[in-house]
ChimeraX commands (.cxc) that place a marker at each C-alpha (Angstrom):
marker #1 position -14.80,-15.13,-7.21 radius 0.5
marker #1 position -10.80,-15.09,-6.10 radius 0.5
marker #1 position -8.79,-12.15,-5.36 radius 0.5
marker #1 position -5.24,-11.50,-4.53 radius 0.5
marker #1 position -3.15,-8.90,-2.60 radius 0.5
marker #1 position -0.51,-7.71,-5.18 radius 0.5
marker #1 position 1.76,-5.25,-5.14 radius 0.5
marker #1 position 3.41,-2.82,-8.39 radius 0.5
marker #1 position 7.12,-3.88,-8.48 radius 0.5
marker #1 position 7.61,-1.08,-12.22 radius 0.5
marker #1 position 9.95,1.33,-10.77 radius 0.5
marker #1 position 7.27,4.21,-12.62 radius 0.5
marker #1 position 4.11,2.82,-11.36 radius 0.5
marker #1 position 1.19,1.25,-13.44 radius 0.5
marker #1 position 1.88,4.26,-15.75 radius 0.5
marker #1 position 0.35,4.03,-18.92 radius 0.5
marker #1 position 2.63,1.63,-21.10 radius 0.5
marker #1 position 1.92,-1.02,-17.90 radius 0.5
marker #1 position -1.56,-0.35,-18.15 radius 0.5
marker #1 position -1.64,-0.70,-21.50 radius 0.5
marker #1 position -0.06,-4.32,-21.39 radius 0.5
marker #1 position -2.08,-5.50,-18.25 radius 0.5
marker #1 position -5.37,-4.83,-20.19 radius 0.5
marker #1 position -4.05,-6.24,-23.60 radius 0.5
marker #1 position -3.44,-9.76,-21.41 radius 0.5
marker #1 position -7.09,-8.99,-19.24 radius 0.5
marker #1 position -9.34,-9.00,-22.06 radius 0.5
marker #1 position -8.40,-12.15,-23.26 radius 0.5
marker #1 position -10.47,-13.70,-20.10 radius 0.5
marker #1 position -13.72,-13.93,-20.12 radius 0.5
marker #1 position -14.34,-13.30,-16.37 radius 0.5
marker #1 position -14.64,-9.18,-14.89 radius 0.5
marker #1 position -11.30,-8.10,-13.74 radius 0.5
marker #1 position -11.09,-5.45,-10.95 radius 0.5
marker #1 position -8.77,-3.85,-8.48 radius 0.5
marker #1 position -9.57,-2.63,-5.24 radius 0.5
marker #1 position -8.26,0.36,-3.51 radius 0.5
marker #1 position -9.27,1.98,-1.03 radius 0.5
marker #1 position -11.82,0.11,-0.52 radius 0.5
marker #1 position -12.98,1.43,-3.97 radius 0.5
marker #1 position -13.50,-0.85,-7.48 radius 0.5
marker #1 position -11.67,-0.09,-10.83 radius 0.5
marker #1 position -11.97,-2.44,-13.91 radius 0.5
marker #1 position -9.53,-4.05,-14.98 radius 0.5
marker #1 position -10.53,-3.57,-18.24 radius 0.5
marker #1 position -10.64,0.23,-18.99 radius 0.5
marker #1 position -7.38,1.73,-19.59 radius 0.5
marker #1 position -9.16,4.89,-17.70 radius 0.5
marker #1 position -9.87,3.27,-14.78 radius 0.5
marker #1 position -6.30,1.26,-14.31 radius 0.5
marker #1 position -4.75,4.75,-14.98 radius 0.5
marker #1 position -7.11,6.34,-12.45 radius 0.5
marker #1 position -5.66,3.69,-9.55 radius 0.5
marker #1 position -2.33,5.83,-9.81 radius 0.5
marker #1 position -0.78,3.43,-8.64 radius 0.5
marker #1 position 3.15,3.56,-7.88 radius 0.5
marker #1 position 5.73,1.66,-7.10 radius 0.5
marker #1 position 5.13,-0.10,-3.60 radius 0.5
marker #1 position 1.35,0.26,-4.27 radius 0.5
marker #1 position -0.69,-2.81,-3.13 radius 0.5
marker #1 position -4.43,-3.44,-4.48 radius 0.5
marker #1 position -6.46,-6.55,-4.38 radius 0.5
marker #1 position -6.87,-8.19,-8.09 radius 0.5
marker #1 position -10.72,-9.46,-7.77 radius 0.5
marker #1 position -11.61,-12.08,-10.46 radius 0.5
marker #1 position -15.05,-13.62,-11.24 radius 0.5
marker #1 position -16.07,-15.89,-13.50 radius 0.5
marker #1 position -15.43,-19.33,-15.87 radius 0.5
marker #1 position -11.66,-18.54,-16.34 radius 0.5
marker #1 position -11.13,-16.48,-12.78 radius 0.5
marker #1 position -8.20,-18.80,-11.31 radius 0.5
marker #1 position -6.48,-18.85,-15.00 radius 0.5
marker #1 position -7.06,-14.64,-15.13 radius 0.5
marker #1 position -6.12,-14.27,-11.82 radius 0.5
marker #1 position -2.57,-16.57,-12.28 radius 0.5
marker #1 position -1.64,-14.80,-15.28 radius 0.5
marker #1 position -2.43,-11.30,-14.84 radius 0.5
marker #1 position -0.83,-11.46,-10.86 radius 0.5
marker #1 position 1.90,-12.74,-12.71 radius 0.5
marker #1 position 1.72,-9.78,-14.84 radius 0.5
marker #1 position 1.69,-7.18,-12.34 radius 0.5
marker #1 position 4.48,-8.87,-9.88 radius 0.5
marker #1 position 6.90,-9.33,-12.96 radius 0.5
marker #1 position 6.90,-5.29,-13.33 radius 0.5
marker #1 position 4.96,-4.96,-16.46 radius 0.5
marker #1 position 8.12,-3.78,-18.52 radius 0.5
marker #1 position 8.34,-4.31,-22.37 radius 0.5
marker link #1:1,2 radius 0.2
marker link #1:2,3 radius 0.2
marker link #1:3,4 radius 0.2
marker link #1:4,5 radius 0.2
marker link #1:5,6 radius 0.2
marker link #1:6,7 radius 0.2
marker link #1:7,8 radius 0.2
marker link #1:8,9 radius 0.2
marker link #1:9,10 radius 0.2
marker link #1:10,11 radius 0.2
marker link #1:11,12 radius 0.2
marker link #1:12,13 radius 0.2
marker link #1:13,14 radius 0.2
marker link #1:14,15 radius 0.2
marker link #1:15,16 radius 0.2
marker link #1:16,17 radius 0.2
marker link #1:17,18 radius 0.2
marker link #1:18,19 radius 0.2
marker link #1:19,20 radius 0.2
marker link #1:20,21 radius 0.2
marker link #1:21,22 radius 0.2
marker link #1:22,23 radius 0.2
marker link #1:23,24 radius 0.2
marker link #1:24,25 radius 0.2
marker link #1:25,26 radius 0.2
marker link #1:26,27 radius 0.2
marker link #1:27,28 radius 0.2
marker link #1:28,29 radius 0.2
marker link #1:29,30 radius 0.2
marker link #1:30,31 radius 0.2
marker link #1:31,32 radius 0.2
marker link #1:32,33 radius 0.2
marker link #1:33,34 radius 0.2
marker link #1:34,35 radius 0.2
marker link #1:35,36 radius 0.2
marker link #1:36,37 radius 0.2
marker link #1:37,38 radius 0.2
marker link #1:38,39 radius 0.2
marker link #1:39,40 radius 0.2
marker link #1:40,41 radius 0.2
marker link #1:41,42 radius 0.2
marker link #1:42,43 radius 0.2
marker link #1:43,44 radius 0.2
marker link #1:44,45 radius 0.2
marker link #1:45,46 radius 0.2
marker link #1:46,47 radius 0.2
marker link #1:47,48 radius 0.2
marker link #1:48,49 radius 0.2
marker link #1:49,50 radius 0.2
marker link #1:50,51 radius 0.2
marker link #1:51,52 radius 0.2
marker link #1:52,53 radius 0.2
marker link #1:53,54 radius 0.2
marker link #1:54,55 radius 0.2
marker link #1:55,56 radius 0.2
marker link #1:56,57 radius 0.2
marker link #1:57,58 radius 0.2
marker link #1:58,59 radius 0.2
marker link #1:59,60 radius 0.2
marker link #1:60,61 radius 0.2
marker link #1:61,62 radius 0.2
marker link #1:62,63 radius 0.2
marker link #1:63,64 radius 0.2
marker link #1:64,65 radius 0.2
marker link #1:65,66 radius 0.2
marker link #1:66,67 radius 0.2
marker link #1:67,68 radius 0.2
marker link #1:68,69 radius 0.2
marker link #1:69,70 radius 0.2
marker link #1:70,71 radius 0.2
marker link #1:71,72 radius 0.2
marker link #1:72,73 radius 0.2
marker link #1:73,74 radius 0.2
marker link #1:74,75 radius 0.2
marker link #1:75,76 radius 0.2
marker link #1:76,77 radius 0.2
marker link #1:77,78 radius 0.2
marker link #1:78,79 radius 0.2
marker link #1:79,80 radius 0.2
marker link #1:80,81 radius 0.2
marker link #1:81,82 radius 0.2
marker link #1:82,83 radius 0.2
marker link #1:83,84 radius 0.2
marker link #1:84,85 radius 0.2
marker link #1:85,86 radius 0.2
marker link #1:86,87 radius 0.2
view
């Protein structure tokens, strides 16, 4: 398992066009994807549960990864999330 502090850079938030392009890029890994907040778990993988984080701007969660392709998911999709998530 490896996690990572990260924090949502999209001026809007992980609104739902974000959320929709972090999960298109998380379910191409193999290993569960999470966030943490609040010390509470969301998949990474459910558009409903990403969009329940309401996350904005400034936000900070932990990305949890676990399994064969964790350090890969957890590159990328940081990545992802510190880039803005913009189209």
């Amino acid at each position: 398992m490896v996690e990572k502090k990260v924090c949502i850079t999209n001026e809007i938030g992980l609104h739902a066009r974000a959320a929709s392009k972090f999960l298109n890029e998380a379910v191409k890994y193999k290993s569960n994807i999470e966030f943490i907040k609040d010390n509470k778990k969301y998949s990474g993988k459910s558009i409903i549960s990403i969009l329940s984080l309401s996350a904005h701007k400034g936000c900070e969660l932990i990305l949890r990864c676990d399994g064969e392709d964790e350090q890969l998911a957890l590159e990328k999709l940081s990545e992802l999330i510190e880039s803005g998530l913009d189209y």
